[in-house]
N, C-alpha and C positions, 0 to 999 in steps of 0.2 A: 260465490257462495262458500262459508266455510264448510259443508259438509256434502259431500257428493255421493251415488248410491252405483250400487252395482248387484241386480238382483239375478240368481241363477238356480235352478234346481232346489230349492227352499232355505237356499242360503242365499239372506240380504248384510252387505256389506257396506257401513256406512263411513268414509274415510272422512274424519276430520282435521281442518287442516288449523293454523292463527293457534290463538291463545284459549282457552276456556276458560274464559271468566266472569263475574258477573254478567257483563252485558253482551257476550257473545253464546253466554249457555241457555236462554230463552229460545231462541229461532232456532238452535239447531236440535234440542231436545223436541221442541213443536214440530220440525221439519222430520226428523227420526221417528218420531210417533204416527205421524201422516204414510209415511210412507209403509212400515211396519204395518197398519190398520188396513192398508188396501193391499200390499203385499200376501200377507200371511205367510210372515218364511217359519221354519222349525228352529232356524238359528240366524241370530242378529250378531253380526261380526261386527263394533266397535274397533276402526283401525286407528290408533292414536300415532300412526307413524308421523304425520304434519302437524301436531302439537308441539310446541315450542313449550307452554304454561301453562300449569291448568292449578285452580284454587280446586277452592269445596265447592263450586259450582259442577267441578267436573267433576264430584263422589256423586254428589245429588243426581246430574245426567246417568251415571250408570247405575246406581239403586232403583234411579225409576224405570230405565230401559230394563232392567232388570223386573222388578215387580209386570211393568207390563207383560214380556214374553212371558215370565210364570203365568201370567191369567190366560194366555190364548196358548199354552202348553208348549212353548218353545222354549229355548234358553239363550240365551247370550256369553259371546267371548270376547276379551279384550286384546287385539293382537297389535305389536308394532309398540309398545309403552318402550318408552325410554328408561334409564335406570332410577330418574328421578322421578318420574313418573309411576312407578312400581311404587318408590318409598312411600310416594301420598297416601297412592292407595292400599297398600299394604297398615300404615301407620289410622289410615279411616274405619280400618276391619273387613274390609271385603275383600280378603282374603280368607276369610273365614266361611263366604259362601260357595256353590257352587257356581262361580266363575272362573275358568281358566285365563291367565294371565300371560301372556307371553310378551 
């Protein structure tokens, strides 16, 4: 599975690994949400350290990880981005919200 979980003290950590792209950003936004919904962490750690790729599929997966913990009052961080992986998201604008990017 490209996305695996690691849940602890209301921090859920969701490592993704492969490409983010169209046809890998379904299951694993659906599998993140799943797990997030039965969880209830305070913060969703997105670990982008096993992305190799990611399109605007991978904006999409974290705006909506995003929106979601805003509604259940948590927030999300994006830890492990590569440098190219920064430019995307940086150059998408969410850097302009409050998510932490490392």
């Amino acid at each position: 599975m490209p996305v695996t979980f690691d849940h602890r003290e209301g921090v859920l950590i969701a490592s993704i690994s492969g490409d983010l792209d169209h046809h890998s950003a379904a299951p694993i936004r659906e599998a993140i949400d799943r797990m997030a919904e039965s969880a209830m962490p305070k913060v969703l750690v997105l670990d982008f350290g096993g992305v190799g790729f990611m399109d605007s599929s991978g904006i999409g997966l974290i705006m909506g990880r995003y929106k979601l913990m805003d509604s259940m009052g948590g927030s999300v961080r994006v830890e492990h981005a590569s440098s190219q992986l920064k430019k995307v998201i940086r150059l998408a604008g969410l850097s302009l919200l409050p998510i932490p990017i490392n």
